[in-house]
N, C-alpha and C positions, 0 to 999 in steps of 0.2 A: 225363197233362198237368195235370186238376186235383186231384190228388191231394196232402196233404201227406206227408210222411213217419211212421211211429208216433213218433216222438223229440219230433216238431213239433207234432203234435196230444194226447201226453201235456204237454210245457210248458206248450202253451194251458190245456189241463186243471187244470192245477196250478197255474196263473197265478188263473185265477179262482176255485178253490177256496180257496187263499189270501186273496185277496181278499175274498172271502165272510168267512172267519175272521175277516181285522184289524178289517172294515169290523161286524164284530156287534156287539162295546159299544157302538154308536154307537145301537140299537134296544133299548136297559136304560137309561135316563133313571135320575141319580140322583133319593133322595129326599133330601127338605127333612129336617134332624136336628139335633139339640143334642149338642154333644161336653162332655163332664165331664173335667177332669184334675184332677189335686191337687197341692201345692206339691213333696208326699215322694214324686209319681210313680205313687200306687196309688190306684185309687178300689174302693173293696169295694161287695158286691152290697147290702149294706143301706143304703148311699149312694144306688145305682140306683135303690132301692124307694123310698126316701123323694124322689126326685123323679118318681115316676112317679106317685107318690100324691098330689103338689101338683097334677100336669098334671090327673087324674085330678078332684080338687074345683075346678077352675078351666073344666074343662067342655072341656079340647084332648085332640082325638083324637091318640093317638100307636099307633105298633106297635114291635114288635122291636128292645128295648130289652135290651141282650148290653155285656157288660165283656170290653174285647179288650186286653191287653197292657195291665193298669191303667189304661185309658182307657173311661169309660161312652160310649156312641152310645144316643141316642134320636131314632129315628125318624118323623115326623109327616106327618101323614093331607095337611097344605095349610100350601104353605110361608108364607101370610100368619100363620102361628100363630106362626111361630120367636120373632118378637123377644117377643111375649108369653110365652112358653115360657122362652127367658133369666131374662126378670124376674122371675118363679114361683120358678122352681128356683134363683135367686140369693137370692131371699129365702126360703129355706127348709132352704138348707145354707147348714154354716159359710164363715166370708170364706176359708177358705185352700183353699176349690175354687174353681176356676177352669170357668165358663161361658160356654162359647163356638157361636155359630155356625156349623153344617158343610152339606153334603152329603154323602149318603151312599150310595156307589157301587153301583152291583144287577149288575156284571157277572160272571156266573158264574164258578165256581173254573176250569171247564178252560178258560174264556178267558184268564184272569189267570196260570194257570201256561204259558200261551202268550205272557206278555206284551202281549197286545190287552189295549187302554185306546181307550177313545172319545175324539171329537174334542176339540179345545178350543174354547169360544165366548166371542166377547167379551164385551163389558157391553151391546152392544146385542141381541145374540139369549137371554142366558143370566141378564143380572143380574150381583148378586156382592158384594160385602164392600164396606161404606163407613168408611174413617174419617177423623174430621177429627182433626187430631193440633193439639199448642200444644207450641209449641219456648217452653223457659225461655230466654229472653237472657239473663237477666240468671246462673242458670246459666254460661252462657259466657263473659260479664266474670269472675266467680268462678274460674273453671278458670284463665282467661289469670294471673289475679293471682295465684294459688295456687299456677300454675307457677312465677314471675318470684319468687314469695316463696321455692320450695324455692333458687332461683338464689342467691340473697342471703342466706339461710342459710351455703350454702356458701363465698360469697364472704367474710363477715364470720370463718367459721371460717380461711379460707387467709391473709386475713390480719391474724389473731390481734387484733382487734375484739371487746373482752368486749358480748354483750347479755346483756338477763334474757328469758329464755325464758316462753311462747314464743312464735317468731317465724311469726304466721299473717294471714291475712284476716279484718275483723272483718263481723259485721254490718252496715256503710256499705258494704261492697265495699271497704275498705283498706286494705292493709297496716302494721298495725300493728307498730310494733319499738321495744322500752323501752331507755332505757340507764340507766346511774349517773350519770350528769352531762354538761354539756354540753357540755366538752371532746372527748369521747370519740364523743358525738353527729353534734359536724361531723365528725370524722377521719372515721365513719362514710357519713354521705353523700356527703362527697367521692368516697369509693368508689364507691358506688351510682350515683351520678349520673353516673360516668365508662361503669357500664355500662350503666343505664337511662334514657338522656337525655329518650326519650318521656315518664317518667312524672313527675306535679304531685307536688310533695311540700310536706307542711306543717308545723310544729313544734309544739310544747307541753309544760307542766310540768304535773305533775300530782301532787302530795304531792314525793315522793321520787325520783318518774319522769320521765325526759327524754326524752319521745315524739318519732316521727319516721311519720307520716303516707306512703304512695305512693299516687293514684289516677291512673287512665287519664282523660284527657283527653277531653272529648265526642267532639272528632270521630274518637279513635278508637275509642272506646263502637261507634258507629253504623255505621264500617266493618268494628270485627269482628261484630256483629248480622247485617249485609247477609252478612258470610262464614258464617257460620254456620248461616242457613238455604238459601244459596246449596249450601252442602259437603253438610246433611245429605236435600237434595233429589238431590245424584249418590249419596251414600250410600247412598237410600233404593230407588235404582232398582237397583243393584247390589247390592242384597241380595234386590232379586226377582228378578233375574235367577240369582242363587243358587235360589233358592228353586223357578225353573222356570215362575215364572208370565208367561203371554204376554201382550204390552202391556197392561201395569199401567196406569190414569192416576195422576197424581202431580202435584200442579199447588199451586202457591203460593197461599193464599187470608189475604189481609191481609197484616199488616206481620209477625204470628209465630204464624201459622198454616197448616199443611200439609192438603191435600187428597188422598187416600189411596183409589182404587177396584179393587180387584182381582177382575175375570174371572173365575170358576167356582173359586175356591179351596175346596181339597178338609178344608184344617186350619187352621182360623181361629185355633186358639189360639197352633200355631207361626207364625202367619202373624204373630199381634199381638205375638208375643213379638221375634220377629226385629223388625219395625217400629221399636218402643220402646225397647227391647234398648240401654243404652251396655253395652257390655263391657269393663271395663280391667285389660291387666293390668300389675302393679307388683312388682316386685323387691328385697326388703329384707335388709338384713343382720338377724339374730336381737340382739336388743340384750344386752350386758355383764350381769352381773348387778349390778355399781354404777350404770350408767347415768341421768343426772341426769332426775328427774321432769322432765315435760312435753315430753318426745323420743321416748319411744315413744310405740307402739299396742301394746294387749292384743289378743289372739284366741286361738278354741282349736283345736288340730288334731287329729282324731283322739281327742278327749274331753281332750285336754293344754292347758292354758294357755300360750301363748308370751308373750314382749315383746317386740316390733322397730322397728327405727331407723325414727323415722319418715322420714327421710332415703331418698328413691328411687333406688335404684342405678341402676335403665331401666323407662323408663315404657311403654306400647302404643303411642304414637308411632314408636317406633323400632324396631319389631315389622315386617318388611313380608312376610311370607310365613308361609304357617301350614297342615301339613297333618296328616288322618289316618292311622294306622298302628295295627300291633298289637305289642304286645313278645312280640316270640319266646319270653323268658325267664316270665311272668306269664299269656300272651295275652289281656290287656288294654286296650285302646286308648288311645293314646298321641297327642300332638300335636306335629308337630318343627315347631320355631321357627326361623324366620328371622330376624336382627337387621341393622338399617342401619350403615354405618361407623362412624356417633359411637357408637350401642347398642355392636358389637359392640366397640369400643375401649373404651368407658367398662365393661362388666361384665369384662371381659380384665382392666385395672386393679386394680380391686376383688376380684376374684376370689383371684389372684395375692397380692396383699398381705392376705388373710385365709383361707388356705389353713389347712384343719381346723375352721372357725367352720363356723356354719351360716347358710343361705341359705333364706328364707322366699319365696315367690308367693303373691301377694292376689289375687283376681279381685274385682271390685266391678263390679255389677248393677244399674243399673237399671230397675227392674221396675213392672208398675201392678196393683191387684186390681181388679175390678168390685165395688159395695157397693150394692143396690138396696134403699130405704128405701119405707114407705107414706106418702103427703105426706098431710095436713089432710084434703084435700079425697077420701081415699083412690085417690088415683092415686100406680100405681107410678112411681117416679124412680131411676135406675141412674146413680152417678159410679164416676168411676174413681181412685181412689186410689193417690198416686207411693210407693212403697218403693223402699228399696238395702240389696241382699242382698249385704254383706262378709263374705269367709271366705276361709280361708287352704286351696290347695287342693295346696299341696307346700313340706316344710320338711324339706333333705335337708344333708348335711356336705358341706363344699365339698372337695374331693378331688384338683382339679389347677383350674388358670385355666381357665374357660370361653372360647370363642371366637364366632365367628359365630352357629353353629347347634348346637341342644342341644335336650334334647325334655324334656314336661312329659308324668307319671305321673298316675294316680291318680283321672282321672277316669272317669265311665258313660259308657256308647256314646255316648247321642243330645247329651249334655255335650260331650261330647268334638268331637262333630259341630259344636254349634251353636256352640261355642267358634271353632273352625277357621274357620266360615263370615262368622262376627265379624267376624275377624280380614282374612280376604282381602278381604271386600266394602270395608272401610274404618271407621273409627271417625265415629262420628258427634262434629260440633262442638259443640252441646248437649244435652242428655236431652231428650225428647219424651215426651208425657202423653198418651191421649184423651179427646177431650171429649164427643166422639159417636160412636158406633159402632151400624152396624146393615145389614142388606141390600139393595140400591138392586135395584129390577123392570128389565127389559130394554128401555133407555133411548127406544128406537122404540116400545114399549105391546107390547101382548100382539096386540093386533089385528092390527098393521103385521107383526109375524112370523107369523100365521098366513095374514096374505096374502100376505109373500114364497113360503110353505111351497105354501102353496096356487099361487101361480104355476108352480112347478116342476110340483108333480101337474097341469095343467090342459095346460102345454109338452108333458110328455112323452106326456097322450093324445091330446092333439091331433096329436103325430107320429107315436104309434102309431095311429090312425084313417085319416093323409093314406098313411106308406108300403103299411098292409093294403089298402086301396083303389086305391091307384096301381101298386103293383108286386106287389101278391099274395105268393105263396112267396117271394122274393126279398126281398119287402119287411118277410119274418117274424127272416131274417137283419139285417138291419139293426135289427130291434130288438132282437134278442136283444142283438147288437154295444152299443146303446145306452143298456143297462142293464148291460151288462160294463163300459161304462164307467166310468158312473156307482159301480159298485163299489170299480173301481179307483184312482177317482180318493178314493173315501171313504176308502179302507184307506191312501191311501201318507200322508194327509192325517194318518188315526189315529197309523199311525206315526213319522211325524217330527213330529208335534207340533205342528204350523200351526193357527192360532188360527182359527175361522170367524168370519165377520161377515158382516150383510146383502150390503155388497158383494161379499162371498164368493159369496153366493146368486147373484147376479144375474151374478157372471163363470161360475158354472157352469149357469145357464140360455142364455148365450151360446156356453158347451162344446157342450153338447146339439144345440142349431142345426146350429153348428160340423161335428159328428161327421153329423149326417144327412146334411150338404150334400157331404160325402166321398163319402159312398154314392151320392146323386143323381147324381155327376159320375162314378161307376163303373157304377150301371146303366145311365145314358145312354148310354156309351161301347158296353156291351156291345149297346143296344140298334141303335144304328148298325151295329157292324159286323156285326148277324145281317143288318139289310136291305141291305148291301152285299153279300151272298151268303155271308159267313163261314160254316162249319159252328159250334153251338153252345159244342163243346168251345173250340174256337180264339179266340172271340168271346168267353169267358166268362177266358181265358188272357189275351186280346188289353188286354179289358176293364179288368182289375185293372195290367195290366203298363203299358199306355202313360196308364192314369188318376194312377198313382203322381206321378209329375212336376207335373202341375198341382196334386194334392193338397200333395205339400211345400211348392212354392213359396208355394201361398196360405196356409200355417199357416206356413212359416218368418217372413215378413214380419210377420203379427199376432206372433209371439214374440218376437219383436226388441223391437217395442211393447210387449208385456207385461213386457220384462227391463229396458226402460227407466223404466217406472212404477213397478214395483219397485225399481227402485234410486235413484230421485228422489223418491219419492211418501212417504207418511205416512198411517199410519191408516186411513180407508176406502179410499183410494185402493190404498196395497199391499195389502190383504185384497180387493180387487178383483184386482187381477196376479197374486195366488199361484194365484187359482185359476183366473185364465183359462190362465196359462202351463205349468201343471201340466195343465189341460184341454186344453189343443192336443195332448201328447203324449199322452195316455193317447189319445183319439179318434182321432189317428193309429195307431196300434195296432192298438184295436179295428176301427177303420172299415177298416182292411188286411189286418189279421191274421186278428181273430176274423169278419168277415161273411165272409170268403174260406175260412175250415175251413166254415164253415156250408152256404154253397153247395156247397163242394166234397161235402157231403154228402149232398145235396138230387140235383147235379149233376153228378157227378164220373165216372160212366161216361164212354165215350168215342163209345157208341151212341147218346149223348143225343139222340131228334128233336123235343123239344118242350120249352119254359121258360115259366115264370110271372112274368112279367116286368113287365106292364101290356099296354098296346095292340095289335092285330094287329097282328102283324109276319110279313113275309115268310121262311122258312125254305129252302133250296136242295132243290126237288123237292113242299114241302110247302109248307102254309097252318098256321102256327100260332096260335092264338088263346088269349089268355089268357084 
């Protein structure tokens, strides 16, 4: 009768042995570390040495300092060292390493070839990456005109409109466009102004030159600004959520500045790369070999010198889908491109009509280096300095019309990776710079989470002390059950990825309760029906079978609550719900599952004449006494 089956009590088995496993990177805390990359991808062990031996005269403890896959990791003794550790080892290698902030994972190989990885915690239990980023507006008026000027290029060429080249944006933010005279001038903007009616335009002579001026209007300056940090704030959350990190903060600070907090990030420097990161890419035809000065751009490909139109066939705009693959033919990784209807019309076009020419891709980068200087006063100071890294990363013969979707060659894996993830998350509206960057403490203090932690440990003795004393043997299975819980609920948590937070804490010290108070209402039960004259076995049967039903209904109803907070709530409030609602079922579970193998252990003959239960209780022929 209380007996499970082998099948039943192997799953159990195997349920918490598992559990045991996912729930163990959670007891290997990373350490505080400084991550080293370099521009070309490799950092060599004499690089390591020479920041080891900065940390080393500057008085910080570091350890287990290893170059893994051209990446330095150096390790340190207290994570209050890092940001000083940065500024050392910044000013002591060249500008083209790149020094970044990490943690560094301590969970063992056969956990990691298990795939176990520890929880996630937010900014209030764990810390994390701070940056304040400065969006260029003015940047993004230049992009807008820059466009509208490739526009009017092409319009003056279709309808055969001589200018003197060339036709760009100048230093004021304006489109500047010369003619021969002023004839030619108005024919000109008659055009322009039939397709640009938003934009001011203004005249001038100038020697021999019949200028013709376009600027954006204030107020639509200010409406694209408002867009543009409005786009690169959804941008910015969508490339973490690429990136896998759980509730990012992200928040607007001033009129063109970004607030930037990221939770327990593991790789700060892809972290900042992706952040800042514009990615664009641009599609040119290879220019003629007569082709008139000041229409191309030079680059070189492959150590080769090109010349190409400066003229955009399709720009990253029109770009809306972008994935990884490997070419079967090279096994190289590859990126297939998606293009939007105008894109895939407009390279169709071109394509077609210059069948056997060659067709160039630019990818242009916006990038930042850290450069940390000794000031006057010898205190260190760390800027970050804006570059754009243009290169030409495929220039192939055009061999039939392109269409929709076609795939780009030629780059490295994690290129090829971070290219793609560009690409899907969205283009940002203007480049973004930082201005500060460094590691924010766990925003409640160190104290307030050691007394969250410490409330847990204090709950669960307290309820290991009340069941030993109250229900004896009985009350040993219920703890067991209530650290199987807690297991379980660690491990599912590990594994799917749920971000912890204080509220987190305190919805699973409401678990714990929870899971006891199942038990209470199963010992009770079993304790009635011994003194209503049940035999043991039938009363321990009785116990578990007719306590079920009240057990569900009071946890279905708090879940209901929990699925609602959840789905309505934000921030503490859902890291409060995940873990109560994720805690109701594991407790149900265990408080069904595993205290009932446990007794049936304890309990499970059929001969049973006496239980450890708590109080005398009447037994049918006997007096049993706990």
């Amino acid at each position: 009768m209380n007996k499970y089956p082998l099948w039943k009590n192997l799953m159990l088995v195997l349920i918490v042995v598992l559990s045991f496993i996912y729930a163990a990177p959670n007891f290997y805390p990373a350490d505080p570390a400084i991550q080293i990359s370099h521009d070309s991808g490799v950092v060599d062990q004499a690089a390591l040495d020479d920041a080891t031996e900065a940390l080393d005269a500057d008085g910080i403890a570091w350890f287990g300092a290893i170059v893994d896959n051209g990446v330095g990791l150096i390790r340190l003794r207290d994570q209050n060292d890092q940001s000083r550790a940065q500024q050392i080892i910044n000013l002591n290698l060249p500008s083209d390493f790149v020094v970044a902030l990490n943690l560094a994972p301590n969970t063992p190989s056969w956990l990691e070839a298990l795939k176990a990885t520890p929880m996630s915690y937010g900014l209030d239990l764990q810390g994390g990456v701070h940056f304040l980023m400065e969006v260029d507006l003015d940047e993004a008026v230049g992009k807008q005109l820059n466009d509208s000027a490739a526009a009017m290029r092409t319009l003056l060429r279709e309808e055969r409109i001589r200018y003197r080249p060339p036709l760009n944006v100048d230093e004021q933010n304006r489109i500047a466009i010369r003619f021969t005279d002023a004839e030619t001038r108005s024919v000109g903007l008659a055009s322009i102004r039939e397709e640009f009616p938003d934009l001011v335009f203004r005249t001038q002579e100038l020697a021999d030159d019949f200028l013709l001026y376009f600027s954006m209007p204030e107020t639509s300056v200010l409406e694209l600004q408002d867009y543009a940090i409005q786009q690169n704030l959804t941008t910015l959350r969508s490339r973490m959520n690429e990136l896998g990190v759980k509730e990012p903060n992200i928040l607007q600070n001033g009129i063109n500045r970004i607030t930037i907090e990221l939770p327990g990030v593991q790789d700060t420097t892809r972290a900042k790369d992706m952040i800042s990161a514009v990615a664009t890419l641009q599609f040119h035809l290879v220019a003629d070999p007569g082709a008139a000065p000041g229409t191309t751009l030079e680059y070189e490909y492959q150590g080769v010198p090109y010349r190409i139109d400066e003229e955009i066939i399709v720009g990253g705009e029109n770009v809306t889908g972008a994935q990884t693959s490997i070419d079967t033919q090279t096994t190289l990784p590859q990126v297939n491109i998606t293009l939007d209807a105008v894109g895939a019309q407009r390279i169709n076009e071109v394509t077609r009509r210059n069948v056997g020419k060659s067709m160039a891709i630019l990818l242009s980068e916006s990038k930042t280096r850290s450069v940390t200087e000794v000031g006057p006063d010898g205190e260190l100071t760390t800027t970050s300095v804006p570059f754009v890294d243009e290169r030409l990363i495929s220039v192939a013969t055009i061999q039939t019309a392109l269409g929709r979707q076609f795939r780009i060659t030629g780059l490295e894996g994690n290129e090829a990776n971070d290219l793609a993830l560009l690409i899907r998350s969205g283009a940002l509206a203007a480049p973004m710079y930082p201005v500060e960057e460094g590691t924010v403490g766990p925003s409640l203090g160190q104290e307030n989470i050691n007394n969250g932690i410490q409330s847990v440990m204090i709950g669960l003795a307290a309820l290991v002390v009340f069941m030993l004393a109250y229900y004896r043997v009985c009350g040993i299975a219920a703890i067991v059950a209530l650290f199987c819980n807690l297991l379980i609920l660690m491990a599912i948590m590990s594994i799917v990825g749920w971000t912890l937070t204080m509220p987190g804490i305190a919805g699973i010290v409401l678990t714990l309760g929870m899971a006891v108070d199942a038990n209470v209402l199963i010992f009770a039960r079993i304790r009635e029906e011994i003194e209503n004259g049940m035999s043991i076995p039938r009363a321990i049967n009785a116990g578990y079978e007719r306590a079920f039903v009240t057990i569900v209904d009071a946890n279905v109803t708090t879940l209901i609550v929990a699925i609602i907070l959840f789905s309505i709530g934000t921030g503490p409030v859902k890291g409060f719900a995940i873990t109560l609602s994720l805690g109701i079922l594991t407790s149900m579970f265990t408080s069904i599952m595993i205290s009932r193998a446990i007794v049936n252990l304890f309990y499970g003959g059929n001969q049973v004449k006496s239980i450890s239960i708590g109080s005398a209780i009447r037994i049918p022929g006997t007096v049993a006494d706990a």
